[in-house]
C-alpha positions, 0 to 999 in steps of 0.5 A: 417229199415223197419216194422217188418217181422215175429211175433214170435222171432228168435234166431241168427241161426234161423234167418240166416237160414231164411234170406238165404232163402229170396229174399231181405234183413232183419235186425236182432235186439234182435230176431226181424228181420226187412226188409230193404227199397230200396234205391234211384238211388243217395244213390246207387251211392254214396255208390259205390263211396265211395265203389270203393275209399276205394276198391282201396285205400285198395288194397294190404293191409290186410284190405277190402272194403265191401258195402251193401251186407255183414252183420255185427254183433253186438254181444254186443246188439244181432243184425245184420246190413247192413251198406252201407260201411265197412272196415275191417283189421282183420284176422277173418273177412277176412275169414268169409262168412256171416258177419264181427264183427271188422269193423274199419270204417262204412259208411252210407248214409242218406235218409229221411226214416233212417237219424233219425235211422242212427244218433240215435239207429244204431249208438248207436249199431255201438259205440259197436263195440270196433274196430270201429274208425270212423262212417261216414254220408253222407248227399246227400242233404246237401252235407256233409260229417259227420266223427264221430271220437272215442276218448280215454275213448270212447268219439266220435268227430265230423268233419263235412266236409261242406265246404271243398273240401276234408274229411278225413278217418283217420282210413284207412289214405285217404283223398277224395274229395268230388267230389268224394264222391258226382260224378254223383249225381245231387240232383236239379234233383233227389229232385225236385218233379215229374212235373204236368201230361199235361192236354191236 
């Protein structure tokens, strides 16, 4: 999440009406709006990885796949966010234009600039949502696959797929390969500091 964009507070509707009108993208949070960083070549990719899995795996069924282009909204604490994967099942999301509100799964992929947000304040925003079952983080560094789990009486489970070979999204019943989930990623590559200018 980024600095704030406007100084005064928008309303919902004022926001979504701003919003359509911009080039980028904005988070919406208690009628500040926020605009969203850009994101390194290896957090697209494995967003899309985890997109296309779950978009094939989904096919047929009543529930969708969404990547980071489709807002959701968190009525309960008056926001909007753009995970980097959703799904939903639900009848009234699939009809809807501008945002989703009953996503079972989220998924977001850490950077250094929102790992602190995604783990902290945005997640509490995500437990809002009753249909929620699992809030996933992926951390590219690390090679770790985080599935937070909803328990009875609200409480959230961590597995934390380390060193596995495979992680588990019980919600939509799939299991992925980290493979998958990390293919066409060369962290060594995309991490290692930018090399010295020749001096000659």
């Amino acid at each position: 999440m980024g600095l704030p964009l406007k100084n005064d507070r928008l309303d919902v509707q004022a926001y979504l009406d701003w919003e359509a009108q911009q080039p980028g993208r904005s988070e919406y949070i208690d009628g500040e709006v926020f605009a969203m960083v850009g994101v390194r070549r290896v957090h697209a990719t494995v967003a899309l990885n985890i997109g296309a899995a779950l978009r094939e795996h989904l096919r047929g069924t009543p529930c969708l796949a969404f990547t980071a282009d489709m807002k959701l909204r968190v009525e309960t604490v008056d926001a909007f966010f753009y995970p980097d994967v959703m799904v939903t099942c639900n009848a009234q999301d699939r009809r809807a234009e501008l945002f989703i509100e009953h996503p079972l799964l989220i998924v977001e992929v850490l950077s250094d600039s929102t790992a602190a947000y995604d783990r902290g304040a945005k997640f509490a925003g995500y437990r809002q949502v009753p249909e929620l079952q699992e809030y996933v983080l992926i951390d590219i560094a690390a090679r770790r696959v985080e599935v937070f789990r909803r328990q009875p009486g609200n409480e959230w489970l961590l597995h934390d797929y380390a060193d596995e070979p495979d992680c588990r999204f019980d919600s939509v019943k799939l299991t992925l390969s980290l493979a998958t989930v990390f293919e066409d990623v060369d962290t060594a590559e995309d991490q290692a500091p930018a090399a010295p200018a020749d001096p000659q």
